[in-house]
Rosetta silent file (secondary structure, phi, psi, omega in degrees, C-alpha in Angstrom):
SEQUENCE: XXXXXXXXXXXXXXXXXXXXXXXXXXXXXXXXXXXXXXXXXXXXXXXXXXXXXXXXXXXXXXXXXXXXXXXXXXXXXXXXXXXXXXXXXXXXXXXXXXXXXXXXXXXXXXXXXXXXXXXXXXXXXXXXXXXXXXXXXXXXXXXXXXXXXXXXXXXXXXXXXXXXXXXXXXXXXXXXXXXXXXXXXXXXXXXXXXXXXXXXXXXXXXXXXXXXXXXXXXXXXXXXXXXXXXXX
SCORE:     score description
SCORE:     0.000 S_00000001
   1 L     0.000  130.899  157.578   12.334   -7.696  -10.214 S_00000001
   2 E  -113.745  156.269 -174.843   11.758  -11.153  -11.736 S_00000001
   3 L  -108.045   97.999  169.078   11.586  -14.238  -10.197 S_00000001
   4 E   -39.497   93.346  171.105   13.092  -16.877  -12.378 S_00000001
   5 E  -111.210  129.492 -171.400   12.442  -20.974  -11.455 S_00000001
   6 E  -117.947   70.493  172.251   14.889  -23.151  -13.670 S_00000001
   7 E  -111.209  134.219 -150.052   13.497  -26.688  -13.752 S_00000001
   8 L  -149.478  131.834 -163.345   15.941  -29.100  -15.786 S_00000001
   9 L   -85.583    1.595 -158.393   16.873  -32.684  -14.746 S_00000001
  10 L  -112.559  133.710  174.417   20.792  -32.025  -16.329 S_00000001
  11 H   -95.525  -11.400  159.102   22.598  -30.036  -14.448 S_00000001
  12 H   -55.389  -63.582 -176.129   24.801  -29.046  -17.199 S_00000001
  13 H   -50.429  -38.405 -170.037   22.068  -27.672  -18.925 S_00000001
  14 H   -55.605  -62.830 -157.739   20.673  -25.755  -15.488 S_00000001
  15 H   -47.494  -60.933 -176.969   24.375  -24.296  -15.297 S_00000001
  16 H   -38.609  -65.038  176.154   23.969  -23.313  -19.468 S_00000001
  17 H   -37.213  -56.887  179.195   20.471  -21.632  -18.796 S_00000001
  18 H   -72.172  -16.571  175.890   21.739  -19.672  -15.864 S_00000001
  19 H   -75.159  -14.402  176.472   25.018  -18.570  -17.590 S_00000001
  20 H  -104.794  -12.112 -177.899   22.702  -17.134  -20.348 S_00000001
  21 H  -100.432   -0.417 -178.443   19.702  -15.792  -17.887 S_00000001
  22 H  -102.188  -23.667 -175.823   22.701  -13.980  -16.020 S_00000001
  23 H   -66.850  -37.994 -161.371   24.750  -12.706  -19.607 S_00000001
  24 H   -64.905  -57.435 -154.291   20.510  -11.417  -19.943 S_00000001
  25 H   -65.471  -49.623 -166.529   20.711   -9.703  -16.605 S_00000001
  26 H   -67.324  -49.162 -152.200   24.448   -7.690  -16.945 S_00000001
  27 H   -79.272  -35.671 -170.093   23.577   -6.454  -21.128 S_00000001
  28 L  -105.249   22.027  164.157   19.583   -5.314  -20.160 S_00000001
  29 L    52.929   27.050  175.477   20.380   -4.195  -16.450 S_00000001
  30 L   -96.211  137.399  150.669   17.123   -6.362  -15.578 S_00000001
  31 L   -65.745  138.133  164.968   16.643   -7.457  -11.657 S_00000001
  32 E  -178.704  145.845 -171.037   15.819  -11.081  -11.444 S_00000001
  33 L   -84.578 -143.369  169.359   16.593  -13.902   -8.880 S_00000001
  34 L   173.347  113.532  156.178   17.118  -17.970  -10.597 S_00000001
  35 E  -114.997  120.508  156.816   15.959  -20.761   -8.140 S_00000001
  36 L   -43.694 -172.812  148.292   16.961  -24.327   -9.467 S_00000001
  37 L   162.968  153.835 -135.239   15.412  -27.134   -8.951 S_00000001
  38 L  -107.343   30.019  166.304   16.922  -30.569  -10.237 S_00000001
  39 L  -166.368  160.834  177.139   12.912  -32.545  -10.999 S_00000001
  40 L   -84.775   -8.390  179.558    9.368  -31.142  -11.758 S_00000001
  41 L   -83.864  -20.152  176.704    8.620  -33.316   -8.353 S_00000001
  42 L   -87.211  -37.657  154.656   11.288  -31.054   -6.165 S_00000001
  43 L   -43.902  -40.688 -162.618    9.633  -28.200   -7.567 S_00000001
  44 L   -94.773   -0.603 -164.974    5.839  -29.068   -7.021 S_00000001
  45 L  -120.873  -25.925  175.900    7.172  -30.141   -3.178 S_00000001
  46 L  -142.149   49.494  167.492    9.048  -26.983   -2.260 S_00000001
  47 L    -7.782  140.546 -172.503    7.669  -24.107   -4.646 S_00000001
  48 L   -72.525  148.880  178.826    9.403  -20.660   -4.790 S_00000001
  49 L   -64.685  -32.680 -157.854    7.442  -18.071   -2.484 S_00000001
  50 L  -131.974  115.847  158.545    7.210  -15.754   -5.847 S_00000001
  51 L  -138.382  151.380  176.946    8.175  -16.898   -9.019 S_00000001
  52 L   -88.121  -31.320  178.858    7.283  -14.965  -12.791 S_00000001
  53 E  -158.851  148.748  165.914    8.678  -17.509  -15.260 S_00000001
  54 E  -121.697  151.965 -170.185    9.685  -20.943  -15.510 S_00000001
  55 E  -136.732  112.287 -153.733   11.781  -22.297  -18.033 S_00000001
  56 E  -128.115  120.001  174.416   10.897  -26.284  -17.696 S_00000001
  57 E   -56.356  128.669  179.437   12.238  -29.201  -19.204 S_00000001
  58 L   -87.243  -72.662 -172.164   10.143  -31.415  -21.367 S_00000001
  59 L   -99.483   99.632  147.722   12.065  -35.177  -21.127 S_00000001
  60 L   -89.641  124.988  171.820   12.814  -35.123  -17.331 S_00000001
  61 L   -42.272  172.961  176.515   13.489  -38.248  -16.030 S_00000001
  62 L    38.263 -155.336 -174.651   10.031  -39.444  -13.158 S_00000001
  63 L   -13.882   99.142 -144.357    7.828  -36.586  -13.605 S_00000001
  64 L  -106.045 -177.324 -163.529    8.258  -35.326  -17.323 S_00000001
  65 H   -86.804  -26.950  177.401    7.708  -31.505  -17.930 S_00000001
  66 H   -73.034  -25.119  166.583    4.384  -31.641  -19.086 S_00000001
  67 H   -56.383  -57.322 -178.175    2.842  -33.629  -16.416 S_00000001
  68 H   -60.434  -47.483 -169.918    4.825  -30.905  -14.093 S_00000001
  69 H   -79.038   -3.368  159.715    3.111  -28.165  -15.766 S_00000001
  70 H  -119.324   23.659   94.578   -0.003  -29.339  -15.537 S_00000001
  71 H   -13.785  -77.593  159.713    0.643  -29.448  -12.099 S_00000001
  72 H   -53.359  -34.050 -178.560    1.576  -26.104  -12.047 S_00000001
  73 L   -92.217    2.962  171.965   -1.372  -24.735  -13.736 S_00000001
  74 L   -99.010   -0.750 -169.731   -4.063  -26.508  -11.322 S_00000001
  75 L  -118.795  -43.750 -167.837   -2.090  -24.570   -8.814 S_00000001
  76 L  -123.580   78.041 -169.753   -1.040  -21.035  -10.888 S_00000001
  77 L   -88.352   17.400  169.503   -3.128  -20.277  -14.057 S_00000001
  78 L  -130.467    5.761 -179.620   -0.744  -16.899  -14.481 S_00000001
  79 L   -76.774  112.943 -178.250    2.801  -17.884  -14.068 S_00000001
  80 L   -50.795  172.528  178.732    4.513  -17.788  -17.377 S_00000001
  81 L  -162.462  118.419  176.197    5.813  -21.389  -18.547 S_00000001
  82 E  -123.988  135.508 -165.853    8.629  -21.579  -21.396 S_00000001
  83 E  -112.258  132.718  168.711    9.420  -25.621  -22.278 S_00000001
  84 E  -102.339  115.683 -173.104   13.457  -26.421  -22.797 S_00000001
  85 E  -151.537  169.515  179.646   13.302  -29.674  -25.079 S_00000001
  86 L  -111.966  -10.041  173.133   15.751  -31.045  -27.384 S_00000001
  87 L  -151.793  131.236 -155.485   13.559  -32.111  -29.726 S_00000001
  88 L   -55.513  -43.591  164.884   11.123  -29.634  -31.201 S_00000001
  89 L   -38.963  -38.929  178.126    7.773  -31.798  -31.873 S_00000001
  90 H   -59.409  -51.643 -150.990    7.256  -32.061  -27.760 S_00000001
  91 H   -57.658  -29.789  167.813    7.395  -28.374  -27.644 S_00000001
  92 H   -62.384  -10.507 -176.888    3.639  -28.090  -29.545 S_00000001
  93 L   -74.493  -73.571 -160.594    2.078  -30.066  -26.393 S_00000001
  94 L   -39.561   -9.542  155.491    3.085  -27.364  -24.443 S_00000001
  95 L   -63.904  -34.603  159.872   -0.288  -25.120  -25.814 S_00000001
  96 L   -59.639  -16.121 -178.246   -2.224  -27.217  -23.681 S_00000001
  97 L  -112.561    6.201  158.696   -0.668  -25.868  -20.346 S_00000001
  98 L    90.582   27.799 -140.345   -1.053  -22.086  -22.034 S_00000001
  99 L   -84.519  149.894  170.930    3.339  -22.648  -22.332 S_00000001
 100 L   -68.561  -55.365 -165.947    4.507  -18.558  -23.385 S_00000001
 101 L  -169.201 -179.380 -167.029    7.319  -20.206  -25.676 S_00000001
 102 L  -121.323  179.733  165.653   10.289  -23.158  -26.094 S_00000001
 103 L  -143.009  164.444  177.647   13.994  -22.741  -26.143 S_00000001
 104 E  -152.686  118.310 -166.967   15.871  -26.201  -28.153 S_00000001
 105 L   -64.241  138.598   19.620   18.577  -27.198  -27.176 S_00000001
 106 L   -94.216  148.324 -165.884   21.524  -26.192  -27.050 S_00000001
 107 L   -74.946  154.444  178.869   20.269  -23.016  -25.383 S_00000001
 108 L  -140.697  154.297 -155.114   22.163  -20.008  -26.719 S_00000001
 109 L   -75.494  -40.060  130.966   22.323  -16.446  -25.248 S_00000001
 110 H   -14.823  -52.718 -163.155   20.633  -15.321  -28.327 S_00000001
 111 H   -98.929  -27.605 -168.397   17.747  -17.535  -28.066 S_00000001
 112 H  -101.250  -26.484  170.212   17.207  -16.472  -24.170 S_00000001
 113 H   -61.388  -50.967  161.758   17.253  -12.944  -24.654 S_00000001
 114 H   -25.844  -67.852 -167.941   14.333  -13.488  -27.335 S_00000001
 115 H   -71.305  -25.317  179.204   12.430  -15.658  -25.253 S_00000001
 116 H   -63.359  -69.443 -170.902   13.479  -12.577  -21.719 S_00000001
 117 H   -50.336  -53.464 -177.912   12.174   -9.678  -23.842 S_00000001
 118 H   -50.664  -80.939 -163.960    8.765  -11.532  -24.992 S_00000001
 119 H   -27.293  -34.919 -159.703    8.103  -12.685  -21.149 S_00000001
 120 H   -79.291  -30.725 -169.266    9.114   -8.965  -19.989 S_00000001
 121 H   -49.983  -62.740 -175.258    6.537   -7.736  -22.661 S_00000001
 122 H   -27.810  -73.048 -147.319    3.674  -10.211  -21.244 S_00000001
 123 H   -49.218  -51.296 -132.030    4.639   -9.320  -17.417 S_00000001
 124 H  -100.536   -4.043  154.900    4.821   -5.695  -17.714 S_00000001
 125 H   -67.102  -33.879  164.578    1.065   -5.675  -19.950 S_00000001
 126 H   -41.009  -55.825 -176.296   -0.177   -7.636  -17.398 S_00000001
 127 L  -121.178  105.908 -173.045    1.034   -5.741  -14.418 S_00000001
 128 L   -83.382  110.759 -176.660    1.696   -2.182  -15.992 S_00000001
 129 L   -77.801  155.535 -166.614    4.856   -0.210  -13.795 S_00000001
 130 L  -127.134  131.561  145.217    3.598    2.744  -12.648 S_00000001
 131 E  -114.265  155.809 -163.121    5.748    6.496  -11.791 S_00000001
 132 E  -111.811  133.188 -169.744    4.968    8.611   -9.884 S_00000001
 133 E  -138.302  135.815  162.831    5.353   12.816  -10.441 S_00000001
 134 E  -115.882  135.512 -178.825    4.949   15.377   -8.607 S_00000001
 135 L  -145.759 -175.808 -165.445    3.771   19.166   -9.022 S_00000001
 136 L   -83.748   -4.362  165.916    2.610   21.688   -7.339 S_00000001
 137 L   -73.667  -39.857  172.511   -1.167   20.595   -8.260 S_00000001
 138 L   151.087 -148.964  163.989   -0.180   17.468   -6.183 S_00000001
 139 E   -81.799  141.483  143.274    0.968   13.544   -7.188 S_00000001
 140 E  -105.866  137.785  174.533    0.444   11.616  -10.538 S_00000001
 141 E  -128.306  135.790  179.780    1.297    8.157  -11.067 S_00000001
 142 E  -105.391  156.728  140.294    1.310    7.326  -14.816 S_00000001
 143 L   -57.747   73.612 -150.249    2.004    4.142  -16.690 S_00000001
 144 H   -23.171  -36.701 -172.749    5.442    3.778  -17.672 S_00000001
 145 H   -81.555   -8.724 -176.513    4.158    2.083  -21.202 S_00000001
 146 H   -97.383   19.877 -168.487    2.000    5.177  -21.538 S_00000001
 147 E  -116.097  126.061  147.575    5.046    7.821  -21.412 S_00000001
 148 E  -134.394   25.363  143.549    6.600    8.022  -24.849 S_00000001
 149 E   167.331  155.922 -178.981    9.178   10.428  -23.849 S_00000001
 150 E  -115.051  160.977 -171.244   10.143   12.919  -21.479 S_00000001
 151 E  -125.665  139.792  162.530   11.898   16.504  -22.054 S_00000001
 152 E   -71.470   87.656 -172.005   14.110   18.779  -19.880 S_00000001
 153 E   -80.389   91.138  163.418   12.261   22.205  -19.354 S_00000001
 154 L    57.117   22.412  161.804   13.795   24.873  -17.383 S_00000001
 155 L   114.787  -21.350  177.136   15.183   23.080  -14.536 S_00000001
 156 E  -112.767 -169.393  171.111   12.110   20.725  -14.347 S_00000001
 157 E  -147.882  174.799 -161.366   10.996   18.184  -17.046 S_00000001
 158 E  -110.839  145.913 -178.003    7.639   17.655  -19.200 S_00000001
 159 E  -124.341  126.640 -149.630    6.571   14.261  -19.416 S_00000001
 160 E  -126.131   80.078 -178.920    4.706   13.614  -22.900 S_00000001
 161 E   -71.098  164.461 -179.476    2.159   10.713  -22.265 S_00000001
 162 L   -70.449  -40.689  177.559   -0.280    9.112  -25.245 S_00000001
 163 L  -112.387   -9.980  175.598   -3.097   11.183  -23.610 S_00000001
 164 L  -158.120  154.932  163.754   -1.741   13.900  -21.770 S_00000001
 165 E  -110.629  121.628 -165.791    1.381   16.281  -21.066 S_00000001
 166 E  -119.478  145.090  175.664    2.237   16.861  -17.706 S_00000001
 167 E   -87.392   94.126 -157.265    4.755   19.434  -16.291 S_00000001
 168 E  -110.090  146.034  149.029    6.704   17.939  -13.030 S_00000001
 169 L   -95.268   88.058  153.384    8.985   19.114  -10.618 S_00000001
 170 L  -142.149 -170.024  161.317   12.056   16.837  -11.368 S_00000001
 171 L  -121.953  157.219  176.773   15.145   16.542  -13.420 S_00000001
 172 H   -52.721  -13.286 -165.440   16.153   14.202  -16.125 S_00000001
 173 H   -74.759  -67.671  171.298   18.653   12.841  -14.649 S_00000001
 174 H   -32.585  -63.410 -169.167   16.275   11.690  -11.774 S_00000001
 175 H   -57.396  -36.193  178.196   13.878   10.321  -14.325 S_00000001
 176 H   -55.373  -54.781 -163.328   16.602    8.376  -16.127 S_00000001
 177 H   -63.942  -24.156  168.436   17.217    6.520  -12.721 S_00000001
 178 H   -62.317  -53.579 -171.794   13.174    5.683  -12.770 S_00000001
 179 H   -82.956   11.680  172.323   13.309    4.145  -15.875 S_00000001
 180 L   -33.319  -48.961  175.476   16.669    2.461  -15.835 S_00000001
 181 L   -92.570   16.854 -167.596   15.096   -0.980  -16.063 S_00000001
 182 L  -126.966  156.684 -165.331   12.768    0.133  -18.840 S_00000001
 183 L   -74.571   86.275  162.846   13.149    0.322  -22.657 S_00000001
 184 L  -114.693  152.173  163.473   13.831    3.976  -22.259 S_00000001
 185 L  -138.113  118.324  143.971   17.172    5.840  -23.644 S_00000001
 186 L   -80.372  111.609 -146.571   18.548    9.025  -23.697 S_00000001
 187 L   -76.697  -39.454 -147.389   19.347   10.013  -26.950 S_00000001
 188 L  -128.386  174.264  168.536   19.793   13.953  -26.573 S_00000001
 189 L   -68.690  -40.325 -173.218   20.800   16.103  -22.861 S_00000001
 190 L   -98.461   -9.798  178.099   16.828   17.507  -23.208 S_00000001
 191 E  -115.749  131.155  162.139   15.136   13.549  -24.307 S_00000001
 192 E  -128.479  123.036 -155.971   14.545   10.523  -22.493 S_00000001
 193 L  -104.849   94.876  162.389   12.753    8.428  -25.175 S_00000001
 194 L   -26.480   71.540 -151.893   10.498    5.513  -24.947 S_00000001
 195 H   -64.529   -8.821 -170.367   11.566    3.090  -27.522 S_00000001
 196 H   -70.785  -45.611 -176.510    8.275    1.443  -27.786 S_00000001
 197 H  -117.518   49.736 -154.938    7.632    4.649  -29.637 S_00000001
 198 E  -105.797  142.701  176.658   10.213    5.379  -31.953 S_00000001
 199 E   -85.836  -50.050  163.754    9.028    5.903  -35.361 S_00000001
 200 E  -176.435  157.196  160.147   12.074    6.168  -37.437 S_00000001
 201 E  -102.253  130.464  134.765   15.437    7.560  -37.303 S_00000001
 202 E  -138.797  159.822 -164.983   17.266    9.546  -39.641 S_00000001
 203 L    45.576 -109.377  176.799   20.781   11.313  -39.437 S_00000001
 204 L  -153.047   77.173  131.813   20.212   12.816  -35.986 S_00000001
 205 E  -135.395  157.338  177.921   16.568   13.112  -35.569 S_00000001
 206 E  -121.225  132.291 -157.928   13.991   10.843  -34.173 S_00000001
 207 E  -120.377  100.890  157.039   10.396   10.938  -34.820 S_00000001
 208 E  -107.092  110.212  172.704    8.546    9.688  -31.688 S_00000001
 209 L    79.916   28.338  176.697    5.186    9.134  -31.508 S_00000001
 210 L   110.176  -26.852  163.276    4.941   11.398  -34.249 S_00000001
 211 L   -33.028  133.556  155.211    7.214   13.767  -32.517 S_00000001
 212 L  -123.393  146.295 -157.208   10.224   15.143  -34.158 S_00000001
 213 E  -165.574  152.566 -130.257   13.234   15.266  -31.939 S_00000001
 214 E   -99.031 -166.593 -166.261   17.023   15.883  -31.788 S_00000001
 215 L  -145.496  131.014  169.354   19.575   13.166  -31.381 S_00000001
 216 L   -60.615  116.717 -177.789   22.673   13.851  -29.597 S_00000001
 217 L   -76.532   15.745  164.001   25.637   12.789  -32.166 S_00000001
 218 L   -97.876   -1.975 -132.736   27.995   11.223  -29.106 S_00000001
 219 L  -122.721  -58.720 -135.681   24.358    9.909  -28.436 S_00000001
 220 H  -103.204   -0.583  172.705   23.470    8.426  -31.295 S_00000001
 221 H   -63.005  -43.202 -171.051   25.629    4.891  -32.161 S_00000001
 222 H   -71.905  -29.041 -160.476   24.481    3.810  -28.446 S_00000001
 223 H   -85.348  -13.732 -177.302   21.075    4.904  -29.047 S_00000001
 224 H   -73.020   -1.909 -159.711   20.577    3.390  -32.633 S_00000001
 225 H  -106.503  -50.626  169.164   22.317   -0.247  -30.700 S_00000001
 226 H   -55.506  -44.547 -179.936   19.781    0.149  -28.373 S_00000001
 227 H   -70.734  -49.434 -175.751   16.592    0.665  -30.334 S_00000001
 228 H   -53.794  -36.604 -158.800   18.235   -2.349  -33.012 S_00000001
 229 H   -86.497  -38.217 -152.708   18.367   -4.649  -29.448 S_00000001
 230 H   -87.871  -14.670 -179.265   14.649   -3.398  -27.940 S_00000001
 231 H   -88.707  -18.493  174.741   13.581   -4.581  -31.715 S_00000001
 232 L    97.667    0.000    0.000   15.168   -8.008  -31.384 S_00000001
């Protein structure tokens, strides 16, 4: 889940952002909330309990965005901070408050997906998701960026990590539903494939991590649309 804070003095523009952080949410299946807030001074007076990213307005009317963000960063020195400006020279200030990236107006759906997928990169190096497996040796919990694909063995499935292969009692199916919010796809009925570690494609095989592996052909238009999207 991410926690979103949207502060923008227009509220047309709030309404643009969120019609493009919600277009974000339905095509990548990501959880994430959006709290508004209509000044960087209503913000700094009734903070979100959690928030992950801000997307902040440079010329605010009072309080202007950089002055709010260096606010924010005497308070939060890990909270992502992406500056919304209309005119691109402001947007280099924003290295002094540590800002991840800009959007320029007018925001486009295009331009926010860019700017989702970097922040998601940041969050999830930062804070690394973790699953959890089970076998009859006991629990594992790996790092979801360390899996770069799993296979469907004999009623169970093998999980094929950067340093090790581990044997689980689950099914793929299950395992799909872990990784659901993660750049994962299944390509074939026996692969669920990390795109972080796809190597190349051609016809219908995929070389992962060095790997070579098959590609279902009713499989493979979604999964080459997918890998072209997790590439930007």
């Amino acid at each position: 889940m991410l926690h979103i804070a949207v502060v923008e003095d227009s509220s047309f523009d709030r309404q643009v952002l969120r019609t493009c952080l919600e277009e974000y949410r339905t095509r990548t299946k990501t959880e994430l909330t959006i709290a508004e807030y209509a000044s960087g001074k209503e913000y700094l007076e009734q903070p979100p309990d959690k928030v992950d990213l801000i997307f902040l307005d440079i010329m605010m009317e009072g309080m202007d965005g950089l002055t709010t963000a260096r606010q924010i960063r005497r308070r939060d020195d890990k909270v992502l901070i992406v500056f919304v400006t209309s005119m691109f020279q402001y947007a280099v200030q924003g290295y002094s408050v540590d800002a991840l990236d800009f959007l320029v107006k007018p925001v486009t759906p295009a331009a926010v997906k860019l700017c989702m997928d970097h922040a998601k990169k940041r969050i999830q190096k930062e804070n690394p998701i973790h699953l959890t497996f089970t076998n009859r040796d006991g629990k594992y919990s790996i790092p979801a960026s360390d899996i770069c694909y799993i296979e469907a063995f004999q009623h169970r499935i093998v999980v094929h990590a950067k340093d090790k292969t581990l044997q689980v009692d689950t099914s793929l199916a299950a395992a799909e539903k872990m990784t659901a919010t993660l750049p994962f796809f299944r390509c074939h009925a026996a692969f669920l494939v990390n795109l972080a570690y796809v190597d190349r494609i051609s016809g219908n095989s995929v070389w992962v991590n060095g790997d070579h592996l098959s590609i279902s052909r009713y499989r493979r238009k979604d999964f080459l649309d997918a890998w072209a999207a997790y590439l930007g």
